[in-house]
C-alpha positions as CSV (number, residue, x, y, z in Angstrom):
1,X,24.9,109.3,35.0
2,X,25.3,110.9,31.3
3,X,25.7,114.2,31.1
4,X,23.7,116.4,29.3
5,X,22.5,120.2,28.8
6,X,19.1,121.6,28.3
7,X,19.2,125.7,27.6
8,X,22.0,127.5,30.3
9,X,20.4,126.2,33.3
10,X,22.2,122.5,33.1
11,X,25.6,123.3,34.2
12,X,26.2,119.6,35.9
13,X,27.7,116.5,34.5
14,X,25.6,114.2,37.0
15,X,25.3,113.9,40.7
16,X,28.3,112.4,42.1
17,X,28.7,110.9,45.6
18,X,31.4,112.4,46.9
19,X,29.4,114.9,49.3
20,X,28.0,112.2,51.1
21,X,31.1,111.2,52.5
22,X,32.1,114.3,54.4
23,X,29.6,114.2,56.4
24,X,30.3,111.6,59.5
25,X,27.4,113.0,61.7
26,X,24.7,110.4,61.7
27,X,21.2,112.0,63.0
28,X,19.1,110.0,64.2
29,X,15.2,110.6,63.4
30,X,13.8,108.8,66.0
31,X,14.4,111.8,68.1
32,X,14.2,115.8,68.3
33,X,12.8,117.5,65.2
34,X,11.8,115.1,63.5
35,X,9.5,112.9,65.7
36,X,6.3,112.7,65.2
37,X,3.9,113.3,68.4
38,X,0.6,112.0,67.7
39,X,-0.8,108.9,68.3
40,X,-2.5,106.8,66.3
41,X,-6.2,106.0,67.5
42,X,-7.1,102.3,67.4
43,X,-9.5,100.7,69.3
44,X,-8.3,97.9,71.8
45,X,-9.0,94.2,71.0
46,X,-11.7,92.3,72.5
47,X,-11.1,91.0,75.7
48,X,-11.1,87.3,75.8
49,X,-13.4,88.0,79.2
50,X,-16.0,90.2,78.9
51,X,-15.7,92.1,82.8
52,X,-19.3,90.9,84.3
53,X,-19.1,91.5,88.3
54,X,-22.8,90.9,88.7
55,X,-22.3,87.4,86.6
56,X,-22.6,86.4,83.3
57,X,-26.5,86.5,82.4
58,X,-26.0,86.8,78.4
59,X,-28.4,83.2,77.7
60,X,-30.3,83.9,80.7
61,X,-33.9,84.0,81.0
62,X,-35.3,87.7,80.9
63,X,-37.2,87.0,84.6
64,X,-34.0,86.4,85.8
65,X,-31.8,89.1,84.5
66,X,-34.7,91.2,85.6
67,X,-34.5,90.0,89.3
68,X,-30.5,90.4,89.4
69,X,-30.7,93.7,88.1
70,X,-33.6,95.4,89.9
71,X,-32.6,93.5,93.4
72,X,-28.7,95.3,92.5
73,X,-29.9,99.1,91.2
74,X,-32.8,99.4,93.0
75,X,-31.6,98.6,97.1
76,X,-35.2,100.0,97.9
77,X,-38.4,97.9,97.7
78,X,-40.5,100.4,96.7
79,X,-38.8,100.7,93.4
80,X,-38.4,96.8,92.1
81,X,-41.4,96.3,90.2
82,X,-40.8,99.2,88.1
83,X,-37.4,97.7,87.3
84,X,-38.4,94.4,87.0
85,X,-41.5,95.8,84.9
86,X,-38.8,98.2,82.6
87,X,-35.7,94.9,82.3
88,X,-38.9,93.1,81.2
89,X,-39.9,94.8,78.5
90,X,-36.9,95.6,76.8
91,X,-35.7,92.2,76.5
92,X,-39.1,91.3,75.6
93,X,-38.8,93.2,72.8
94,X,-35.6,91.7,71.7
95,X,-36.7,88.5,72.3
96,X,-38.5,88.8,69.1
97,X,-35.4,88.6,67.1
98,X,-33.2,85.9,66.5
99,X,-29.8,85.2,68.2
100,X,-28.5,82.8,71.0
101,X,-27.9,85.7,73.4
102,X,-28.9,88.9,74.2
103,X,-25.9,90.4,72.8
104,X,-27.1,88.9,69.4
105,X,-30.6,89.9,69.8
106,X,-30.1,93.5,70.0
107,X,-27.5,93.4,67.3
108,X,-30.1,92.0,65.1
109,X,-32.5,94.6,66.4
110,X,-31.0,97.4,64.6
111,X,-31.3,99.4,67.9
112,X,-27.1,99.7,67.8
113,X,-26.8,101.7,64.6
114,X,-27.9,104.4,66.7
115,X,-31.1,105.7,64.6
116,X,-33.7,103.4,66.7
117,X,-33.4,104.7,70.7
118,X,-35.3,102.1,72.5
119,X,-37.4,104.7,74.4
120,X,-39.2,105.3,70.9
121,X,-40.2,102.1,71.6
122,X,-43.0,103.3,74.0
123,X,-45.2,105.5,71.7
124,X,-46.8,108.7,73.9
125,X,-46.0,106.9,77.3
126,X,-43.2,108.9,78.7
127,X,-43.7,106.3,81.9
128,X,-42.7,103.4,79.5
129,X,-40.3,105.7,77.8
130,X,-38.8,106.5,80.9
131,X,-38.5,102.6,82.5
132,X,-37.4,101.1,78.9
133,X,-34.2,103.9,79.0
134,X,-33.6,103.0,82.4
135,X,-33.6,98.9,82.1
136,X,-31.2,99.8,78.8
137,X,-28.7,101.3,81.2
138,X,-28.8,98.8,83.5
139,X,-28.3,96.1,80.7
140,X,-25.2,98.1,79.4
141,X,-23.5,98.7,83.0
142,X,-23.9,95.2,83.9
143,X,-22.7,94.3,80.3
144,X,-25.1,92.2,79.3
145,X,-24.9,94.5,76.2
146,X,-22.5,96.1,74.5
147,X,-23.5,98.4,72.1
148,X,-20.9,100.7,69.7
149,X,-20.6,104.3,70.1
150,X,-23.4,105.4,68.2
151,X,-26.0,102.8,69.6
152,X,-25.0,104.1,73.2
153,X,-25.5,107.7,71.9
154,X,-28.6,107.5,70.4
155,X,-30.2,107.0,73.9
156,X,-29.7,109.8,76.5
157,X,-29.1,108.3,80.3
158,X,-28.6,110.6,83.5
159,X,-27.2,108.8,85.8
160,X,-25.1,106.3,83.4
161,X,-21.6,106.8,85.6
162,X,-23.1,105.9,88.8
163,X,-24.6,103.3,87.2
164,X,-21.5,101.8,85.6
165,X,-19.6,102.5,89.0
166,X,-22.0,100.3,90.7
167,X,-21.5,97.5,89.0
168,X,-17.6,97.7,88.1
169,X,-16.1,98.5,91.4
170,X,-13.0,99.4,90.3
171,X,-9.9,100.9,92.7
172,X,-8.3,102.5,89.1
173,X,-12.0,103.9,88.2
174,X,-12.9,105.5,91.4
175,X,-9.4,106.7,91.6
176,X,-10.0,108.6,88.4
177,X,-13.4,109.8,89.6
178,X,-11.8,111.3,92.9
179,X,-9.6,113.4,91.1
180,X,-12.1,114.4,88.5
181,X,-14.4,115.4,91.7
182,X,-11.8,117.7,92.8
183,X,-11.3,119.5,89.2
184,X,-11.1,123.0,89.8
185,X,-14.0,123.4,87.0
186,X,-17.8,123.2,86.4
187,X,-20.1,120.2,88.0
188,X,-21.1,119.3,83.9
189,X,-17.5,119.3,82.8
190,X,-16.5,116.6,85.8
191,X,-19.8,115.0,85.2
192,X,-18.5,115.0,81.3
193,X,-15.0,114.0,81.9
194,X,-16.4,110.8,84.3
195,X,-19.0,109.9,81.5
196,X,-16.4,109.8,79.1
197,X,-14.5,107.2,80.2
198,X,-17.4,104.8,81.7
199,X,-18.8,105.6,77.8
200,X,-15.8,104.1,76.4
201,X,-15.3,101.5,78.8
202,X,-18.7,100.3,77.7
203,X,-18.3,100.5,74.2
204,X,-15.1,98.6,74.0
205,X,-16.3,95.8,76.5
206,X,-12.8,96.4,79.0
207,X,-11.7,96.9,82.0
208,X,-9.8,99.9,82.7
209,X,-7.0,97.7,82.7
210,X,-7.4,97.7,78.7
211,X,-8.0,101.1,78.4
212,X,-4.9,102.4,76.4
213,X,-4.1,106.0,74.9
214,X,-4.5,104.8,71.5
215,X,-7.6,103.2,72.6
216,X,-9.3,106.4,74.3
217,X,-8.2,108.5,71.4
218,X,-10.1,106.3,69.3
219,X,-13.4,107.1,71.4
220,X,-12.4,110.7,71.4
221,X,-12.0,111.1,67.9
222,X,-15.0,108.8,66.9
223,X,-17.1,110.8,69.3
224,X,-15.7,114.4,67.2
225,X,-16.3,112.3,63.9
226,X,-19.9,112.0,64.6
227,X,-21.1,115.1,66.5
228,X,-21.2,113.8,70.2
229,X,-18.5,115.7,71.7
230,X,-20.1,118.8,74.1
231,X,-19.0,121.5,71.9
232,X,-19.5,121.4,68.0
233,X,-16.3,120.0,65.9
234,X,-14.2,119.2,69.4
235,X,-13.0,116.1,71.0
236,X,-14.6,114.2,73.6
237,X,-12.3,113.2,76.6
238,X,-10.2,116.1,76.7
239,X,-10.8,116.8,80.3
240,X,-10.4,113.0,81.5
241,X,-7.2,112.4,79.5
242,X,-4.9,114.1,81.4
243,X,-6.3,112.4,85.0
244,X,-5.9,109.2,83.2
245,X,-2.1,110.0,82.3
246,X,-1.8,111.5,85.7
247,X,-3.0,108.1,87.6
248,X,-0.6,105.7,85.4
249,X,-3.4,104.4,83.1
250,X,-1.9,105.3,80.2
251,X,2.1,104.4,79.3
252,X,4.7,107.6,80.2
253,X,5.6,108.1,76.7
254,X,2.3,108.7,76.1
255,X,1.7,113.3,75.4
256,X,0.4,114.6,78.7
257,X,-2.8,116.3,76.8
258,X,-5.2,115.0,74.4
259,X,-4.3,117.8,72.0
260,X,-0.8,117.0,72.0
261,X,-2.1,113.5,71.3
262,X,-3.6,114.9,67.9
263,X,-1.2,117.3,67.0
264,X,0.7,115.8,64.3
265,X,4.3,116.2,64.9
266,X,7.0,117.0,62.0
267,X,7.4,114.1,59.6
268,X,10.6,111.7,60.2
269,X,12.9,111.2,57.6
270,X,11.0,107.6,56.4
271,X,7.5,109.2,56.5
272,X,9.0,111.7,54.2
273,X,9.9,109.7,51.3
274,X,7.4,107.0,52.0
275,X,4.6,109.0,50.9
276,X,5.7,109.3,47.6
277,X,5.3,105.3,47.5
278,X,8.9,104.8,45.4
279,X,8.7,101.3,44.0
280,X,12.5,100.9,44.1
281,X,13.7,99.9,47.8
282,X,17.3,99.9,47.3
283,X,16.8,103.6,45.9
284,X,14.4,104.1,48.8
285,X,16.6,103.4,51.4
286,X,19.7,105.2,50.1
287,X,17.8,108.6,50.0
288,X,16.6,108.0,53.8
289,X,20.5,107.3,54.7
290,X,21.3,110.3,52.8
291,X,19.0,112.3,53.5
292,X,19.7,111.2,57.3
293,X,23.1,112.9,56.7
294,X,22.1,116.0,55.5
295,X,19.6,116.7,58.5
296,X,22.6,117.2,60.8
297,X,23.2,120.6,59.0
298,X,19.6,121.6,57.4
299,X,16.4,122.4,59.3
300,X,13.6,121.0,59.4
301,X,11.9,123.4,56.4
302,X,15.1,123.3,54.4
303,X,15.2,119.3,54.6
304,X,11.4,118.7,53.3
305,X,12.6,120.7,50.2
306,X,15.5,118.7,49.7
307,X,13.5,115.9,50.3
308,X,11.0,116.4,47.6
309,X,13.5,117.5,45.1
310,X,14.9,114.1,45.3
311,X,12.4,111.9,46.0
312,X,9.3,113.0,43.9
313,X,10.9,115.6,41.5
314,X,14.1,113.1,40.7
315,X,13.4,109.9,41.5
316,X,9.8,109.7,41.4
317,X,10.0,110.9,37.6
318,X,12.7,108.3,36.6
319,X,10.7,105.2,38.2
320,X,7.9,106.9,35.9
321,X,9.7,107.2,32.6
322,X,11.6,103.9,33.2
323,X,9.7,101.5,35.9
324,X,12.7,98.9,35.0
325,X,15.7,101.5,36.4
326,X,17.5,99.7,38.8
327,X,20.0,102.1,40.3
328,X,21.1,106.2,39.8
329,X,23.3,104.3,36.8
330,X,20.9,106.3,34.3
331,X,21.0,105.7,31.0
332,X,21.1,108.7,28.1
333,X,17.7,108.2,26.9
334,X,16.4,108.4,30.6
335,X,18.1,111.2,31.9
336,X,17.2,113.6,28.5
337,X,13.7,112.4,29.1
338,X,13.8,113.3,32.8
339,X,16.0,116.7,31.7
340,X,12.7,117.5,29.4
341,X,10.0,116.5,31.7
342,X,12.1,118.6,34.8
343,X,11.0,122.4,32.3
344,X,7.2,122.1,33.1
345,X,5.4,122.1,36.4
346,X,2.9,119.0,37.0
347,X,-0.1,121.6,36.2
348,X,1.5,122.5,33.0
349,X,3.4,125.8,33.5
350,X,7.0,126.0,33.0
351,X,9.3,125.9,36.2
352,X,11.0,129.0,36.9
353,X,13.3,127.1,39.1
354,X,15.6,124.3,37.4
355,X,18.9,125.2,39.5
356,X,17.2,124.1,42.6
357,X,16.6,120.3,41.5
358,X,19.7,120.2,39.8
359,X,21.8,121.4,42.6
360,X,20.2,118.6,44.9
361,X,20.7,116.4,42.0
362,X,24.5,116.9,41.9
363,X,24.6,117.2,45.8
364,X,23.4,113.4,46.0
């Protein structure tokens, strides 16, 4: 690189190379400081089987998903025809749009953008209201629907869990509700925590075999983007996420709380110079191996600064003024351009500190 000098500030002929090679310590980022701690949410894929204990009724007739259903939540005689009556109007209603099965239909219905609760459905008659919320249940927990997160939401069940739990009868489910029974906290908050995860179980159309950390984050943080966690700007789940690490749903390496799960750890060494989207990968990946070298000795504060020096004040600016440079071989032209542009702060103020790039200039 040419040397060059700019007022009494540029006392360096060029970085050299030399440095590097004292150092024979190679840190690995994957590990200590510099590892990040939060997941990433994502929802899981769809199962290639949709879990249906009670059978799979999604083309069938609504006089016989009414029977299966009432004859399987209502054990007591005196209560069927109300079922039957509730199954039968809701999927009489979504009978009137189009679609091959009732998953379709009630896609098509606009009831799962979760601005139409079906109870509205019934006008002034809080007896219809009440049988049409009911028979929606029901058609979730035996999922012959599955609605997303906000069309679940926008309609307010009771008794959803037992409901679910009926129909699932699942060891890893109950096993999770046992120890959420025996919480040493309110009845609402175990009724929460149990609610949570039959919520996202229904939303995602899985088992809790498919039920991953990244996945329940997802439903956590979905529920905090959109208001329907139980306090204000908090996340749903945070109760049942550390039952579900303690039974062995979720994989070991997995943090322990949903907070830690959100807590965004210190950046590694590639996230560092990655945000600044350098266009030249050969240049990219010798500042990560240098920069790897140098985090044996600097802390984690001390290496960020070093980091952007390099990366976005040095190198950044060169693939700016010349998008052709191929390597730290800099031509005159480019360093005085890079020497000139280095005096003024991106919002136009001069930079009081030019020893500070330059020294981890001349250091690389």
């Amino acid at each position: 690189m040419p040397s060059g000098k700019v007022g009494d500030s540029f006392r360096i002929q060029g970085p050299t190379t030399n440095r590097t090679r004292r150092h024979e310590i190679v840190a690995d980022d994957s590990i200590g400081n510099f590892t990040p701690t939060a997941l990433v949410p994502s929802p899981p894929p769809l199962p290639t089987r949709v879990p249906r204990s009670l059978g799979d009724y999604s083309t069938a007739s609504p006089e016989e998903i009414a029977a299966v259903a009432a004859a399987h939540f209502s054990p007591s005689e005196k209560n069927l025809y109300l079922k039957r009556r509730g199954m039968l109007e809701l999927l009489g209603h979504l009978a009137t749009f189009s679609g091959d099965t009732w998953q379709q239909r009630w896609e098509a219905s606009g009831h799962d953008l979760g601005d139409k609760p079906v109870a509205d459905l019934a006008g002034d008659s809080q007896n219809l209201r009440r049988l049409l919320n009911v028979a929606l249940g029901h058609a979730f927990a035996m999922r012959l629907i599955r609605p997303s997160l906000l069309g679940f939401r926008a309609n307010k069940f009771t008794r959803y869990t037992p409901w679910f739990r009926s129909v699932a009868q699942d060891p890893r489910l109950e096993e999770f509700c046992d120890r959420a029974d025996r919480l040493p906290v309110s009845q609402g908050r175990r009724t929460r925590a149990k609610f949570d995860v039959c919520c996202a179980l229904t939303v995602f159309g899985i088992d809790p075999d498919g039920l991953t950390a990244e996945a329940f984050l997802y439903y956590a943080s979905e529920s905090r983007k959109h208001g329907l966690a139980d306090h204000g700007n908090a996340f749903a789940g945070t109760l049942a996420w550390p039952i579900l690490h303690e039974i062995g749903q979720f994989a070991a390496s997995a943090p322990r709380t949903l907070r830690a799960a959100v807590t965004r750890g210190q950046l590694s060494i590639e996230e560092s110079v990655d945000r600044h989207q350098l266009r030249n990968r050969a240049v990219r990946d010798l500042l990560v191996e240098y920069l790897r070298h140098r985090s044996a000795e600097l802390d984690y504060s001390t290496l960020q600064t070093h980091t952007n020096l390099l990366v976005k004040t040095f190198w950044k600016a060169i693939e700016q003024i010349n998008p052709e440079q191929a390597d730290l071989r800099l031509s005159e032209e480019t360093f005085t351009a890079w020497k000139e542009r280095l005096l003024i702060l991106p919002n136009g103020k001069p930079r009081l500190d030019i020893d500070g790039p330059l020294l981890a200039v001349r250091a690389l």
